[in-house]
N, C-alpha and C positions, 0 to 999 in steps of 0.2 A: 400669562400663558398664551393669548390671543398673539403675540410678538412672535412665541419660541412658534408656534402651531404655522404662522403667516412663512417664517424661514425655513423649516422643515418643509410646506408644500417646494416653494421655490425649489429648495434642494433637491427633492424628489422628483417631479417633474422634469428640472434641465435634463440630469442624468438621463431619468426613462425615457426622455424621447429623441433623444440622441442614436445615430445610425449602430453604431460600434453597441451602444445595448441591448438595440435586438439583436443585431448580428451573434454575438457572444452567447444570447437566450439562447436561441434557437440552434446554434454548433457547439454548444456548449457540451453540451453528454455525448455527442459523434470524438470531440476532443478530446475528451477524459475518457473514453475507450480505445481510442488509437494510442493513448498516452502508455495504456498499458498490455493492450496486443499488438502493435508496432515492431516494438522491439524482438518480442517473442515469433512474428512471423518472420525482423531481418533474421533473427537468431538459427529458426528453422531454413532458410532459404541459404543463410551464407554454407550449412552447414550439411545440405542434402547432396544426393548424389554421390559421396565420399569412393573412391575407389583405392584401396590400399592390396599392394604387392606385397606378397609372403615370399622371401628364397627362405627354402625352410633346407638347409643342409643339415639341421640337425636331426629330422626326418619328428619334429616334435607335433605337426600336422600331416604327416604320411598316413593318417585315416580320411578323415578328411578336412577342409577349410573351416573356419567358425561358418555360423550362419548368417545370413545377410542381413537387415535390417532397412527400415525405410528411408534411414541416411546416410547408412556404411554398407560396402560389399566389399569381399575379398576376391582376389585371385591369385595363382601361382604363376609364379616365373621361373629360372632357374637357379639351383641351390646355391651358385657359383657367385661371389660376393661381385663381380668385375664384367662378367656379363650378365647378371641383376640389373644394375646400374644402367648398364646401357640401355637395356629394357624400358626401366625405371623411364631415363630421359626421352626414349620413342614415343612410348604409347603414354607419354602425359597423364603418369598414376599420379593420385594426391599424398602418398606415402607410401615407404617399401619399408616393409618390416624383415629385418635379418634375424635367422635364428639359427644361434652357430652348434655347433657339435659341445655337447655341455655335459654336465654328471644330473640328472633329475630331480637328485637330493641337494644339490647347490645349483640353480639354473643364475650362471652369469652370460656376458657376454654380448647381450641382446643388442639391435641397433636401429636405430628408426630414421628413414632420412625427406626430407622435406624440399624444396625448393624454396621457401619463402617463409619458414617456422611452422611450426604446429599448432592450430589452435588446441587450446586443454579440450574442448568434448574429444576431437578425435582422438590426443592422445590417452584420456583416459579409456575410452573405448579400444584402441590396440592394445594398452596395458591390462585390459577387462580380459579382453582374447584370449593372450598369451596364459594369464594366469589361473585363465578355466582352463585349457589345452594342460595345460603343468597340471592341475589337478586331478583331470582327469587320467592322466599316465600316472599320476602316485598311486591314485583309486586299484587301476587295473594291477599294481603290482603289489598291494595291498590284498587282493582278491574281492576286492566290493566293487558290486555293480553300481552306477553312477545312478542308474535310473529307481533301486532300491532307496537310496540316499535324498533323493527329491523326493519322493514318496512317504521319507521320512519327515519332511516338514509341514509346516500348518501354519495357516494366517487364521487367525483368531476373529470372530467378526465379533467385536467390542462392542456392545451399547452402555452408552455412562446415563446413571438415574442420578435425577438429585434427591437427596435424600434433607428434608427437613422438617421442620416442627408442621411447618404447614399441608407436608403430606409428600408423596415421592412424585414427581414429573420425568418423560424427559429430557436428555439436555446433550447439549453437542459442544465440546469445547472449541472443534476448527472452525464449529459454525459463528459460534460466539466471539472465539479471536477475532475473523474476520467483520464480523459489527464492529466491534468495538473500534477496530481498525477503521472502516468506515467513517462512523460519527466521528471519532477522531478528526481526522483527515478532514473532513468537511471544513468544522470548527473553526480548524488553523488555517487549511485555506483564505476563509471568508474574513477571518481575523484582520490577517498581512492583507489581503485584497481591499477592502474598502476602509479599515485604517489608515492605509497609506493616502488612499482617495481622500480621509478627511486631512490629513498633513500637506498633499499638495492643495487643498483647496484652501485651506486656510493662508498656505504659502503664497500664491497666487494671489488672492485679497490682498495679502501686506504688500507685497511685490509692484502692485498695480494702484496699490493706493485708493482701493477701492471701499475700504474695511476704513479710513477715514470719515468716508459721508453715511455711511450705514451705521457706526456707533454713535452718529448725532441724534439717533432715531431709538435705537435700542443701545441696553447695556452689553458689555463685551459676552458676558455668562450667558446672556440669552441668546446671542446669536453661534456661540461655539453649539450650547447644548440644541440648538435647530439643525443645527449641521449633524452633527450626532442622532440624530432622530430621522432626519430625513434621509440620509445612506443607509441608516439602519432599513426605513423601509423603502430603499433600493434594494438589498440584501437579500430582504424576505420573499420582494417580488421575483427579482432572481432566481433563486433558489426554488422557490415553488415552479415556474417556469420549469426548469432542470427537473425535476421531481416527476411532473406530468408527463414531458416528453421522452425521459430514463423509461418510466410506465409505461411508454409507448412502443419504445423501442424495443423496452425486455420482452410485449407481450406477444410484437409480432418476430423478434428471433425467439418467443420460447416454439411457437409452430414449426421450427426448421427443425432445433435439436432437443425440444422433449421427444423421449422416445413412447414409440408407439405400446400400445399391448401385444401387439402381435409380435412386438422385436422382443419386448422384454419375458415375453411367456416363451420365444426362441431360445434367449440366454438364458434363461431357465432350466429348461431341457437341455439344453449342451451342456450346463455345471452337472446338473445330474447326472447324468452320461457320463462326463468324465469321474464326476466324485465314485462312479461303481466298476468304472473301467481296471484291465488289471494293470500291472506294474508293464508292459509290453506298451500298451495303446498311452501309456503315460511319457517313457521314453519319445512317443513320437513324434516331430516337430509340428507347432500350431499349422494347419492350412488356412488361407485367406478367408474362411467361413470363420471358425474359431477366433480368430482374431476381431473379426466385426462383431462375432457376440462378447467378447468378452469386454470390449469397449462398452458395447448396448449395456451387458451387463453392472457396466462402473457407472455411467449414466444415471442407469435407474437406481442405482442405489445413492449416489449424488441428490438426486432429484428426492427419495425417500427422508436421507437423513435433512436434506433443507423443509420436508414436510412435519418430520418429527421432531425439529429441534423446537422447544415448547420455551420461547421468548415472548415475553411478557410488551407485544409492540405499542399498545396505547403507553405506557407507560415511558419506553423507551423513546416515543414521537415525542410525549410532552416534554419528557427531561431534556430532549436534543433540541426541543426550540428556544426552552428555557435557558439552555448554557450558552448554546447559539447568540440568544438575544444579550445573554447577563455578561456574558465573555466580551462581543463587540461594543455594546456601551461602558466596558471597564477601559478596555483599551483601547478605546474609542477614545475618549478624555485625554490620555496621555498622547495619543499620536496628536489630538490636536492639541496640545501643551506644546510638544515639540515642533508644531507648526509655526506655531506663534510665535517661538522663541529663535528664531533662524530664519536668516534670507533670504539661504539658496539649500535644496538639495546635498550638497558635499559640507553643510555643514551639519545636516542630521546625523550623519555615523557616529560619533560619540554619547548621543541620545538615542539611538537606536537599540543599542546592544545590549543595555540595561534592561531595556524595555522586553524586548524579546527573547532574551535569555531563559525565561524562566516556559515561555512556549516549545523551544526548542527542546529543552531540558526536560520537560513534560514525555514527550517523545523518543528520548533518546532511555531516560527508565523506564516507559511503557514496558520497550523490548525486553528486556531484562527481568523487570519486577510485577510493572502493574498487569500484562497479562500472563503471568505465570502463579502470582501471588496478589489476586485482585482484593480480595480482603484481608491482608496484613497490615502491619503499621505503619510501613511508605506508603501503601497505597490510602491508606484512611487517611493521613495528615497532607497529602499530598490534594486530596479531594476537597480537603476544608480548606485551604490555601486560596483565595481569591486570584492568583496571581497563575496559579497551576490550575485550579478548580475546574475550569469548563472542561478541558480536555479530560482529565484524570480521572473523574466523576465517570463520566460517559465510556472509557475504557472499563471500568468497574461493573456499572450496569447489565450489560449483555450476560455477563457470568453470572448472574443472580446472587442471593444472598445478603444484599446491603439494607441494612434497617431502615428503614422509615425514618427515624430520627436523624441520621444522619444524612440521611437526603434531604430533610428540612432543615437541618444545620447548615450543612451545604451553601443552599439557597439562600440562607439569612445572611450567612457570609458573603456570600456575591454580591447580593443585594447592600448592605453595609460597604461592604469595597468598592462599588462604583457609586456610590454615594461621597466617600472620603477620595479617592479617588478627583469625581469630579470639583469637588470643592476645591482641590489642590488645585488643579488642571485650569480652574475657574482661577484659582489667585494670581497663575502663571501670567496668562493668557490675556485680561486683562492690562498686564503691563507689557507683557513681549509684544501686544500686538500693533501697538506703536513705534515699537524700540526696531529704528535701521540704523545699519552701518556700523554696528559693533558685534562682536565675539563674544557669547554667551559662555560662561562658564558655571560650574555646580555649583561654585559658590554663588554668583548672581541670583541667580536663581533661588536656592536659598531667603537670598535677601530678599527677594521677590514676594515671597509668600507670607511678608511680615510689614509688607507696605500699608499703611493705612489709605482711606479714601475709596 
């Protein structure tokens, strides 16, 4: 043990004090936020400002235009399809919508012209237009007032209880989805990340010839499973690292956008107001007040159900370090098996996709099954499965409900599987990490694990 313990610091160490480690610590959580509001600001930015041309010769907007929005406005041109056009090309609209002379009960016809295609938000937004503008002319020849019909509807404010043996809590499924999603993600992350780190490092040794004077000293098992121990805890320092500064970060933006009491006791008062207001003041379009409370108003209630979803986090921390840790020392072993057993880089793909199939595939039925049916029978076998287990377990979690026993089942099973696991890894390993200048194939390998000595 003094051997695996001597190779584990080594391991730890190079890594931690290496430039590109902190660098990574500390940009770390600024990267995984740009990674996922980035897109959402180009998305917003390519997509603001929108100015779309109405020739309305069918006179289907002769009340008036839709309403603006923060990333579309209309305006009128002439009804006339040919000095439209010409318009169109002047004043540099980003779309002219044609609306021709049509029957109301069959609206064809319609034309939408572009310069350079449509993105789908805009078109689905002109197509949004058109087809409230259409409704609202069937409405009036109908004899129903449009503003009656909105007044007829109702958003339901839903709270979900759990309801079990142990007593009712309680519980928020999108808040849950999104844990589970979370831990997930982590998981796999951290899997692929320093997995690979143990497969190029082991590559590297055989490569350099380095991994010849070192097993004159130790045996081959003791120095894989040091390797294995010692990026594990690179991992954890890692990750802890990310954890603190996440803490950091979240606590000095929650000062910018938790909302005040004074904004939320605002949106307060304006639901009220409106909820007593008559069918008139209902009709009448939000003003820029309204609009800021009704944000405030989402806010605080955002802010509310993340305070009432009643998730069980001690329990949820330990199982996530528990997977965390059981997951990267399972395939941990295997990535360094297939280090061992390959020269270069381009020859892991065929050992690769075995290996990781069963992660990806974890992920691709989350969607589907484990967070919509987190205690069904994929999700329960899929949990016990050492191979799917860290991730699927920890999708399951956040939703409550999962017995006790089968969380210790679970565990036993992880724990069993990188046990078997490394002992294979161990039989590999040993012999590949010698073997240059040949092509490894399943059967070799095979043989490999039946060698004596």
């Amino acid at each position: 043990m003094s051997k695996i313990w001597l190779i584990a610091q080594r391991e730890y160490l190079t890594r931690v004090r290496k430039k590109s480690f902190l660098i990574m610590s500390l940009i770390g959580p600024l990267l995984t936020v740009a990674l996922f509001a980035v897109p959402v600001l180009i998305a917003k930015m390519s997509d603001s400002g929108k100015v779309v041309a109405i020739a309305d010769a069918g006179g289907l907007f002769a009340d008036k235009l839709p309403e603006s929005k923060d990333d579309i406005s209309f305006t009128r041109v002439s009804p006339d399809l040919a000095a439209a056009k010409q318009e169109f090309q002047k004043a540099k609209y980003d779309a002219l919508l044609y609306v021709p002379k049509m029957d109301i009960g069959n609206p064809t016809g319609f034309q939408v012209f572009s310069r350079k295609g449509l993105s789908l938000t805009l078109e689905n937004d002109i197509r949004r237009a058109a087809n409230k503008a259409i409704e609202n002319r069937r409405l009036q020849q109908a004899g129903i007032d449009r503003s009656v019909l909105d007044n007829l509807k109702a958003e339901v404010d839903l709270q979900t209880v759990s309801l079990s043996e142990a007593g009712e809590k309680s519980s928020s499924t999108g808040i849950s989805t999104g844990v589970a999603y979370f831990f997930g993600f982590l998981i796999y992350i951290f899997i692929f990340l320093y997995g690979v780190q143990i497969m190029r490092g082991v590559m590297e040794e055989k490569t350099n010839r380095i991994v010849e004077v070192v097993i004159s000293s130790v045996k081959p098992f003791q120095l894989m499973m040091g390797k294995v121990l010692g990026i594990a805890g690179v991992g954890f320092t890692q990750l802890a690292l990310w954890v603190l500064l996440s803490m950091g970060i979240s606590s000095v933006a929650s000062t910018f956008i938790s909302p005040s009491k004074a904004v939320v006791s605002q949106a307060a008062s304006v639901s009220a107001s409106t909820a007593d207001a008559d069918v008139t003041a209902i009709a009448r379009p939000d003003t820029p007040a309204d609009e800021a409370a009704k944000k405030s108003n989402f806010t605080a209630k955002a802010f509310q159900a993340l305070d009432n979803a009643d998730l069980n986090m001690p329990l949820l921390l330990a199982c996530f370090l528990f997977y965390f840790l059981g997951g990267y020392l399972f395939y941990g072993a295997l990535f360094g098996a297939i280090g061992s057993a390959v020269d270069s880089e381009t020859d892991t793909q065929q050992f690769m996709m075995p290996v990781t199939m069963p992660l990806v595939l974890t992920f691709v039925v989350s969607q589907a099954i484990l967070t919509t049916n987190p205690n069904g029978s994929v999700a329960f076998w899929m949990s016990m499965i050492p191979f799917t287990s860290p991730i699927a377990m920890m999708m399951r979690l956040p939703f409550g409900g999962v017995p006790a026993w089968q969380i210790g089942l679970s565990m036993a099973l992880l724990i069993a599987g990188f046990m078997g696991t490394i002992w294979l890894a161990g039989r590999i390993y040993r012999v590949g990490i010698l073997m240059y200048g040949k092509k490894v194939t399943y059967g070799e390998l095979s043989k490999w694990l039946f060698y004596k000595g």
